[in-house]
C-alpha positions, 0 to 999 in steps of 0.5 A: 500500500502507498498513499500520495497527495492526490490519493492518500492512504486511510490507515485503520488501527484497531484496539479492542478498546478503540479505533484510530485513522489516519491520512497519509501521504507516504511520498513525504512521510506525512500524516495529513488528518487523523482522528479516533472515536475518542474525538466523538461524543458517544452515547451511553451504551453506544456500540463499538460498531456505531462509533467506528461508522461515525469515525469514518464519517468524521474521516470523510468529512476532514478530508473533504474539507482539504479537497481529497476525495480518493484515497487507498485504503490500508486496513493494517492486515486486519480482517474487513469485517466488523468495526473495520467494515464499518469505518470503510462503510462510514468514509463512503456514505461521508463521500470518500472512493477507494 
């Protein structure tokens, strides 16, 4: 995986506490944006699934704001399923393509 200016990568970092994403451009070994579900205000009682969903609507949102639309997306090895999915799932409805 290589993320550029014109298309950055979206990496996603799990913790069984916590998920965590970043922009990167790795020609200048630069992260562009990031944030976790602790930037959000969650509700009691909130699934982990549903923060993740709202990370990558935060993501989407960020990006969008600095004028990037595409990016690679880099799920770290982890299995596309569960909270990763529902990162992936979020960035798209906040209107990022990968």
């Amino acid at each position: 995986m290589h993320g550029t200016k014109d298309r950055p990568r979206l990496f996603v970092f799990r913790s069984n506490q916590h998920i965590y994403a970043q922009l990167v451009d790795d020609d200048k070994a630069k992260v562009l944006l990031s944030a976790s579900d602790k930037d959000l205000k969650l509700k009691k009682g909130e699934k982990k699934s549903d923060a993740a969903k709202e990370l990558g609507k935060l993501m989407a949102k960020k990006a969008i704001e600095n004028k990037i639309e595409k990016v690679v997306f880099d799920r770290g090895g982890i299995v596309f399923h569960g909270r990763i999915k529902a990162l992936a799932d979020g960035a798209r409805e906040g209107g990022l393509q990968f």
